[in-house]
N, C-alpha and C positions, 0 to 999 in steps of 0.2 A: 724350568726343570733341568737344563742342561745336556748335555748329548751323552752320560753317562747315567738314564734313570735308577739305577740302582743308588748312584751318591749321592742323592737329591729326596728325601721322605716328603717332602714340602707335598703341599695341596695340587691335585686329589689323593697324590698317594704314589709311590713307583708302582703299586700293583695295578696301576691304570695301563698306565703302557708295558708293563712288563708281561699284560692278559691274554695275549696272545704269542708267548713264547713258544705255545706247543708246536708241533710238525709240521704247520698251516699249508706247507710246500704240497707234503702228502695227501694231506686232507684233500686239497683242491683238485688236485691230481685225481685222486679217486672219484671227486665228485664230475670230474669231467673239465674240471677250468686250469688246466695246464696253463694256459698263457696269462692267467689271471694271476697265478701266483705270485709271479715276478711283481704287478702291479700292484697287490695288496703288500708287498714287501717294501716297495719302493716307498707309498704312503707311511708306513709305520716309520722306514728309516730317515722321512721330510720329518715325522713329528718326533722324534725323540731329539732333534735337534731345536725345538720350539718350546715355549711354556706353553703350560694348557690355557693359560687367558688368551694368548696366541693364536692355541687351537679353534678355541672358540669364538675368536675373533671380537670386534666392537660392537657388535649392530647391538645396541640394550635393549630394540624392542624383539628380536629372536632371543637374545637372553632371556629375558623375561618370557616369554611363550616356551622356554623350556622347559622352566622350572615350575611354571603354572599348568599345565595343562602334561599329557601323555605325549606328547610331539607337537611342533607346532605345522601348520598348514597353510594353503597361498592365501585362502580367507581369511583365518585367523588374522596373520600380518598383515594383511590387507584392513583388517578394522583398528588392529591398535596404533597404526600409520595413520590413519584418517583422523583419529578420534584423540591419540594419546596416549601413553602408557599410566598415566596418573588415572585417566578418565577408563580407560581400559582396566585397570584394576578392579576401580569400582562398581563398575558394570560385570565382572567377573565374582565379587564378592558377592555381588546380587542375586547371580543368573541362577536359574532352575529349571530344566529342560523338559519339563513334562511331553512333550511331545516324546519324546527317544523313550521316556520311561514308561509310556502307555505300550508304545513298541514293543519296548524289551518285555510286559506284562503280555501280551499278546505272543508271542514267541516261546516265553518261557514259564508259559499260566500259571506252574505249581510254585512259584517265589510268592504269591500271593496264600497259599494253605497256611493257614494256623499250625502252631504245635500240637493242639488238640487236632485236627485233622489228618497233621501226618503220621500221629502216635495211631488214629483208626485205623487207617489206612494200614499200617505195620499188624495191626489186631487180626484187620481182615485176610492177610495172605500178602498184601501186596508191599511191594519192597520200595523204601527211600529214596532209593540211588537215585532214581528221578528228578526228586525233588534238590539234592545236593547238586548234579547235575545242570539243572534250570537254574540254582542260586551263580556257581560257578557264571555260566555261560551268560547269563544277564549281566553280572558284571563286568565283564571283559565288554559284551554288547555297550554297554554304557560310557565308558573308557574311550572307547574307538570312536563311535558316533555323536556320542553328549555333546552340546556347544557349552554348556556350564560344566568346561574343563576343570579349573578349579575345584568345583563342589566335590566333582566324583575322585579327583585327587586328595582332597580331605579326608571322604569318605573310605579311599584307599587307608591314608594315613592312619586314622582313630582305628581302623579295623586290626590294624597292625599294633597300635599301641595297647588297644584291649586286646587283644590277640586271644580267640578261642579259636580251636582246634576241629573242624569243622564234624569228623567222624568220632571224636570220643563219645557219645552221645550217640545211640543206635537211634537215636530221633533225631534228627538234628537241628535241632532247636535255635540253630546258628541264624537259619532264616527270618524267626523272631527278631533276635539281638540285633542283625542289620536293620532289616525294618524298621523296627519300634525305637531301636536304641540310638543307632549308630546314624543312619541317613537324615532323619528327622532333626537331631542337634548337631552334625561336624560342621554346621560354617555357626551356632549359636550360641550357648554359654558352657563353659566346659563344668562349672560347678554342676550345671543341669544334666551334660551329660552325664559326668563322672555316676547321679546318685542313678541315673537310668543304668547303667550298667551293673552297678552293686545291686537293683533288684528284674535282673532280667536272671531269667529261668537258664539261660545259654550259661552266661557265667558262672553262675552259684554252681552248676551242677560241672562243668571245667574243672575250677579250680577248689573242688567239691566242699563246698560250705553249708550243701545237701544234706551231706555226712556232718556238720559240724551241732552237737549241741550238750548240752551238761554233763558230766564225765566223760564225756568221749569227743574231746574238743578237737579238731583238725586244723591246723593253724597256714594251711595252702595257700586258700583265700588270703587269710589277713598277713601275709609275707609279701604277699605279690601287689595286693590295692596297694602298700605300701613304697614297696620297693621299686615296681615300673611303671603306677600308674598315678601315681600320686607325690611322693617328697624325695624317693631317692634314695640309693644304697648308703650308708653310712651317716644320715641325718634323723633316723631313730632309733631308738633299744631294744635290746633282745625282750625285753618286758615289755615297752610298749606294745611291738608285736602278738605278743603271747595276750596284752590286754585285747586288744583288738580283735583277736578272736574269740575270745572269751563274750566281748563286746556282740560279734557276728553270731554267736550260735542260736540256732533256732529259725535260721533265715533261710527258707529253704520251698521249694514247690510243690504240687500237687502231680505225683507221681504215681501214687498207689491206685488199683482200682476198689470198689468201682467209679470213683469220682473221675478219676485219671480221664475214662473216654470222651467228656465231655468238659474237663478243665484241667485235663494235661495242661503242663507250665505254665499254670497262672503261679505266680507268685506266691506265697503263703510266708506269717510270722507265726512260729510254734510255739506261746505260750512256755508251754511245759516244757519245751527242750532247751529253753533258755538259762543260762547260767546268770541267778539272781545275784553272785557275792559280789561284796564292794573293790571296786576296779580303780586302777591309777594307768589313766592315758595320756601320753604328753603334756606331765603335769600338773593336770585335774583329776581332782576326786568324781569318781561315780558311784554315789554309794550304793548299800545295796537291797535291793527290791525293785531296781530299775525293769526295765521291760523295751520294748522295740523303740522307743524314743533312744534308748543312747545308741543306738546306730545314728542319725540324722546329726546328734550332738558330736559325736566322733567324724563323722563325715567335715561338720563345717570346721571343726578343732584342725583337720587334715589340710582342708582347704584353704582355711585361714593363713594357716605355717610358709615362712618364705620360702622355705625349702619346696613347695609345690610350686608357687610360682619360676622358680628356678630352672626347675627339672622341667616342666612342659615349655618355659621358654626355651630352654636347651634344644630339647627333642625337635622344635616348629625350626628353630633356628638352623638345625642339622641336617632334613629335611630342603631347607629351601636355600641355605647358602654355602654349608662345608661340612664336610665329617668333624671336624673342627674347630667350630663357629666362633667368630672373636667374644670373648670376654664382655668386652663392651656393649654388642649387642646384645647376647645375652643377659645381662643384666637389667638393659634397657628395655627389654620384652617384657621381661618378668616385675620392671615397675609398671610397665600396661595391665600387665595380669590381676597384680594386685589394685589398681586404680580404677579398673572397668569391673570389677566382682568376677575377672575370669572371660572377658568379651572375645571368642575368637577371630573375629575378624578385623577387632582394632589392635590384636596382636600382626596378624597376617601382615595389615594394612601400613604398619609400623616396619615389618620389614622387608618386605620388599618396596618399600620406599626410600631405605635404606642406604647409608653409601656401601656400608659393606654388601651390602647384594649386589649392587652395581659393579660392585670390584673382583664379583666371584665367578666371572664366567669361566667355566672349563673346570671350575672345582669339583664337580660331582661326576661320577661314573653313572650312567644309566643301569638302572637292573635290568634282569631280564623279560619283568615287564613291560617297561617303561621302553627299551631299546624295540622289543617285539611288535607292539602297538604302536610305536613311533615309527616304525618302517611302514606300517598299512596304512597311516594317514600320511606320510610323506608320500607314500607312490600312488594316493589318492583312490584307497579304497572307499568303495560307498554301498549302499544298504541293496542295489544289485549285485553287487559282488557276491554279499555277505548269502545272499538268499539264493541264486545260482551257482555260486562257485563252492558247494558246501564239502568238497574235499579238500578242497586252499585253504578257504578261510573258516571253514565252518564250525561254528559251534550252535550251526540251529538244531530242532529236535530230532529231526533226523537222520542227524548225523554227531552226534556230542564228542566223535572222536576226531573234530578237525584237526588243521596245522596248526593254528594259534595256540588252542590247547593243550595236545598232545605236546607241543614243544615246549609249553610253559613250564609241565607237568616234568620231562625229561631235562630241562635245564635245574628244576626246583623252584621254581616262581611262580605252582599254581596257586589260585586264590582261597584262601583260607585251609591252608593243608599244612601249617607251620606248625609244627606238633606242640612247641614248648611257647609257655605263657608270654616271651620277652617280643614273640613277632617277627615278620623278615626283618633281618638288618637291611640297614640302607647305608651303607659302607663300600667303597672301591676294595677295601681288603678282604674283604667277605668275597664280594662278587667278580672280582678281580682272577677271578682260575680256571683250568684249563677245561672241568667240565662243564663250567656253566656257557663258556665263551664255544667250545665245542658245538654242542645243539643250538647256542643260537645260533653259528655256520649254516649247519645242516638245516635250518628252519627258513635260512636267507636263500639258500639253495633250492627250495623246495617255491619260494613265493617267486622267485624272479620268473624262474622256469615255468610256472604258475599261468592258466588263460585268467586273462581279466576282462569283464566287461562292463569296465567302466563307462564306454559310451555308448551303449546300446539305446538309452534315451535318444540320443543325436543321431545317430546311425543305426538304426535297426535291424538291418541287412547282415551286420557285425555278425549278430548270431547266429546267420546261415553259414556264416563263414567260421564258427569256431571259437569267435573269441579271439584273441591278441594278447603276448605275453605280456604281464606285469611290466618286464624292463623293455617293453615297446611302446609302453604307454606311458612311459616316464620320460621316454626319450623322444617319439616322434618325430624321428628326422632321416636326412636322405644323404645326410657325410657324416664322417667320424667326428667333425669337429663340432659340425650340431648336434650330435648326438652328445657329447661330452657338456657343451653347455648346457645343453639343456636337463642332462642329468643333475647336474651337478645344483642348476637353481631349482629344480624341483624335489629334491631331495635335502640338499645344505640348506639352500637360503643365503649362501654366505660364496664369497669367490675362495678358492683355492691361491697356495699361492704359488705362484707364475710357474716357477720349476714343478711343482706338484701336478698340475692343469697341463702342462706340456708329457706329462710322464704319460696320463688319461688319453692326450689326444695320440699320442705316442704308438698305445696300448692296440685303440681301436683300432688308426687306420694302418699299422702295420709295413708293408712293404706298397700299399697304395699314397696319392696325396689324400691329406684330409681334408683339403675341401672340397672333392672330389665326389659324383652322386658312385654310392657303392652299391652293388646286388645286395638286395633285400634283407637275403639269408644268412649271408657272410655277416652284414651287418646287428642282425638281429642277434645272433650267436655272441658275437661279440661286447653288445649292450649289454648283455646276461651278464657277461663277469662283469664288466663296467661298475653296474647298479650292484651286483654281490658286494663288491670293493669296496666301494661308496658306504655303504650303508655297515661294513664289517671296521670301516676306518674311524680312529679318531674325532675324525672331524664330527661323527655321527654319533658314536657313541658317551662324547664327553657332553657332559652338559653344565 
């Protein structure tokens, strides 16, 4: 990248290290970590002297656990060491975690209500937010704790790529489309998903295809199947478009009452509202008196076109190795897509076996989910935390206004709250600024300082005592210097380098020796910026 990253666009981007230009000095200063500042400066000024494959160093089996899962962890690494990263793959493409998901249903009951249930429920007096709430918070629940990293990373993925808006809908129907549409197919055939999503009740009524049918065609829907979820900006016509909706009209759900109370968002094809005149899509005649069959025939017409395989290898590709993914593999994904009928896991499996993944460590920026839930599994949050600590980490019921959230929520990285059809990006230039890099500060600020009790199983005594900070339990040590090590591999994974690691032990032990046993408190103070530093730096946030 060079020491000058503004002269350098190369991968991930200058806006990667350029993301924390704002005031950081102030900031820390107001939050209390004056002498941390110096250290979080010192980091930044080690890495803009390095490339980001630098930053991120060699180890491929922590690459690969970055890029698969929401953070990686000492168990994680600890099985893809044993076992393999080829074997580790596939046991990752496999994995489904029904334990965590029984959990997260038990925590967050109303993810399981029908659409018909939440439309009564709105009948009878009673209000949604609940319900969005529980969807919200399960998933982050999921994220954190899942061992089928992957799946729920998919699961992230497609949710973004179909992208509904979780409150446009005073029902939010959204809970459906994950369920039914989205979780059930993100790691199985995207042909399959693709048609689940074209008739789930979430969608149609989004990109209101609700609204769409003879004279009064609405052409939302069939802009968007097109344009981001299927072939791609500039690989169809203004007329195909326009057929395509024409093709869509009539496709629409059970809304009205009195059927509504008991089959709200089921599906429904409206005959009568269908535009019967002879169509030209991509090509093909549809002549006319057709009826709900040429959706299914326009679907595979879609699906067929190289341009879908392109565009979804693009997208998996962009995703998992670079904002912008070699050519080559991309191409090469997209002859899986078409060779498997659309198989997402002999895409996956295609690339990150990849040389270009291999070669892309440090290419991607973390968002702000991904950075947020990667700092509670690095400093080894677990399912006591989650259920005692519920002003840190809480999003149980509650309390649905924890840290994780609220900070997701004020950086803009809550889960399904993306208003426009296209989804979060997943871009260093997007994410790359000063207000998203802001709150997640203030949200690193709020977790270090944070009691944790993580070991209350082992020590149980712990909780007569309080609890113990986050960044006490990261570090567990009785010098500056073990404190820094041990930071540093419970957090990285990866060593720092040398000058970097002396700045750290520098920081802690101050005007004492560091290998020296230090007062408790002095010490524990100072771990606190330690772990902020660490986890606001570079090393942490590239992946």
């Amino acid at each position: 990248m060079g020491r000058d990253p503004a002269a350098n666009p190369g991968p991930p981007s200058a806006g990667s290290f350029r993301m924390l230009t704002m005031n950081r000095r102030a900031f820390l200063e107001a939050a209390g970590y004056t002498s941390a500042a110096g250290l979080l400066g010192g980091f930044w000024q080690q890495a803009h002297a390095m490339t980001p494959a630098e930053v991120a160093g060699t180890d491929q089996d922590l690459h690969l656990l970055r890029r698969i899962s929401f953070g990686p962890t000492d168990t994680a690494l600890a099985r893809v060491r044993r076992i393999g990263r080829a074997a580790y793959i596939e046991e990752q493409l496999a994995a489904r975690d029904l334990p965590t998901g029984l959990l997260a249903a038990a925590l967050y009951p109303r993810i399981d209500t029908a659409g018909a249930g939440i439309y009564l429920t709105s009948l009878t007096g009673g209000n949604p937010e609940g319900h969005i709430l529980d969807l919200q918070s399960a998933a982050l629940y999921k994220a954190l704790f899942s061992t089928a990293q992957l799946f729920e990373v998919m699961v992230d993925f497609w949710n973004d790529h179909f992208n509904t808006y979780i409150r446009k809908n005073p029902v939010p129907l959204k809970i459906d489309f994950d369920r039914a549409a989205i979780r059930p197919h993100a790691m199985g055939n995207f042909k399959t998903l693709l048609k689940k999503t074209v008739r789930s009740a979430d969608m149609l009524h989004y990109l209101d295809n609700w609204l769409n049918r003879k004279g009064q065609i609405n052409e939302n829907y069939a802009r968007e199947l097109l344009e981001l979820h299927t072939m791609g900006k500039g690989n169809y016509s203004e007329a195909d478009m326009k057929a395509l909706a024409r093709i869509l009209s009539g496709l629409g759900y059970i809304s009205d009452l009195p059927l509504s109370v008991a089959l709200y968002g089921t599906v429904q094809f409206n005959a009568a509202q269908h535009d019967t005149g002879q169509k030209t899509f991509l090509g093909q005649n549809f002549p006319a008196g057709g009826g709900q069959a040429e959706i299914d025939r326009a679907l595979d017409l879609i699906l067929a076109h190289p341009a879908t395989a392109k565009h979804i290898a693009g997208k998996l590709c962009g995703r998992f190795v670079s904002d912008n993914p070699p050519a080559s593999l991309v191409n090469a994904v997209a002859a899986t897509f078409t060779a498997t009928g659309g198989d997402i896991k002999s895409m996956l499996r295609q690339i990150l076996n990849s040389p270009e993944f291999a070669a892309s460590a440090g290419a991607k920026l973390k968002r702000p989910q991904d950075a947020m839930i990667g700092a509670l599994r690095a400093c080894g949050i677990n399912r006591v935390d989650h259920l005692l600590g519920i002003d840190l980490f809480g999003i149980p019921i509650a309390n649905p206004a924890g840290l994780l959230f609220t900070s997701l929520g004020k950086a803009g990285h809550a889960p399904f709250m993306w208003a426009a059809p296209n989804g979060y990006p997943d871009t260093a230039d997007y994410w790359g600024n000063t207000n998203s890099m802001l709150y997640q500060q203030k949200y690193l600020v709020k977790l270090v300082e944070g009691v944790s009790y993580s070991y209350i199983l082992a020590r149980p005594l712990i909780l007569l005592q309080g609890g113990q900070s986050v960044a006490g339990n990261v570090t567990r040590a009785k010098t500056p210097r073990q404190a820094v090590e041990n930071a540093v591999a419970n957090l990285l994974f990866q060593k720092l380098p040398a000058s970097v690691h002396a700045l750290a032990v520098s920081f802690v032990a101050q005007e004492a020796s560091p290998d020296a046993v230090m007062d408790a408190a002095t010490l524990e103070r100072r771990v606190k910026g330690l772990v902020f530093a660490l986890l606001a730096s570079p090393w942490f946030l590239l992946r």
